[in-house]
C-alpha positions as CSV (number, residue, x, y, z in Angstrom):
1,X,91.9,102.3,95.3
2,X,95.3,103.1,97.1
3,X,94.1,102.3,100.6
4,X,91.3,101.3,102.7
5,X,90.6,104.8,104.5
6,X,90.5,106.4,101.4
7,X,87.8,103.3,100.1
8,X,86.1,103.7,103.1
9,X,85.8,107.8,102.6
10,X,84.5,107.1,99.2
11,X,82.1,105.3,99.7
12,X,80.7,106.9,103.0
13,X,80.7,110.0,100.4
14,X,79.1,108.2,97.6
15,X,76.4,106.2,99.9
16,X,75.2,109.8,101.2
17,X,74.7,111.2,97.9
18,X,72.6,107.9,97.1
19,X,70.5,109.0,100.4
20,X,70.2,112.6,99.1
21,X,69.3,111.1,95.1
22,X,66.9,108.6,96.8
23,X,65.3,112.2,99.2
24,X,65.1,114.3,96.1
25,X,63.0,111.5,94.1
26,X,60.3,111.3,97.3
27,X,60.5,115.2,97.5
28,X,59.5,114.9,93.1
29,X,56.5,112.5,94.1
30,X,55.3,114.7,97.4
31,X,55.0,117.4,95.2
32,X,57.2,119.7,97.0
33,X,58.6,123.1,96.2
34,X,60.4,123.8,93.0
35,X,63.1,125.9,95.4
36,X,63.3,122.9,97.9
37,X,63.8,120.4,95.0
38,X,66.3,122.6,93.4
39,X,67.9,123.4,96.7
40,X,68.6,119.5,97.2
41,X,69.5,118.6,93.6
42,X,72.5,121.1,94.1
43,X,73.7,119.9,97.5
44,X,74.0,116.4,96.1
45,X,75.7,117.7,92.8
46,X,77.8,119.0,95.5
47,X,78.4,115.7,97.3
48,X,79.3,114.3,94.1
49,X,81.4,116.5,92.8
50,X,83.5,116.1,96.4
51,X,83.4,112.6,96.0
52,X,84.8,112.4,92.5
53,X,87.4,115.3,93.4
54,X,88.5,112.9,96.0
55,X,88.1,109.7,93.7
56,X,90.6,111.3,91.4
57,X,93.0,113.0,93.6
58,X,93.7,109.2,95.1
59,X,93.5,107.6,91.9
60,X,95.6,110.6,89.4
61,X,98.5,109.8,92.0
62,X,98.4,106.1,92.0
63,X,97.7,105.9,87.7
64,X,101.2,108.4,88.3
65,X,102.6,107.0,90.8
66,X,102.6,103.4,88.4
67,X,102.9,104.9,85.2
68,X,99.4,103.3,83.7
69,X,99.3,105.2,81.1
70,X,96.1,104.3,79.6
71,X,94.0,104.4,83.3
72,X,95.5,108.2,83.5
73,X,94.3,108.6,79.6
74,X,91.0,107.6,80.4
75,X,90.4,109.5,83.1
76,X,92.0,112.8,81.3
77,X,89.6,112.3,78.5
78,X,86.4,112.2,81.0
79,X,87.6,114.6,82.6
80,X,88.2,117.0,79.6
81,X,84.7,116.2,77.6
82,X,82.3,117.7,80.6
């Protein structure tokens, strides 16, 4: 990662989708509506989907930034087979 804050923001990010993955499954088990469930399945996507936005945007400049080819490859690839 390029710096600490931008560590730090990533995993604050990632370690509140794990609370919202971790709500949803308890949510699953209490038998709660399917529109509640569904509701909080797309706000973590969400999360995640920030995080990993973020994630890349501090990474994509760093792999071009250094040149490493085959880091910026790699993530190209994942990012072109969703």
């Amino acid at each position: 990662m390029e710096n600490d804050k931008h560590k730090k923001q990533i995993i604050s990010r990632t370690n509140r989708v794990s609370g919202q993955v971790k709500a949803i499954s308890k949510m699953i088990d209490d038998d709660r509506s399917c529109n509640e469930i569904a509701i909080q399945f797309q706000a973590a996507k969400t999360a995640l989907d920030r995080a990993y936005a973020e994630f890349l945007k501090t990474n994509l400049e760093t792999c071009l930034l250094n040149k490493d080819k085959k880091t910026l490859d790699l993530i190209i690839k994942n990012l072109t087979s969703r």
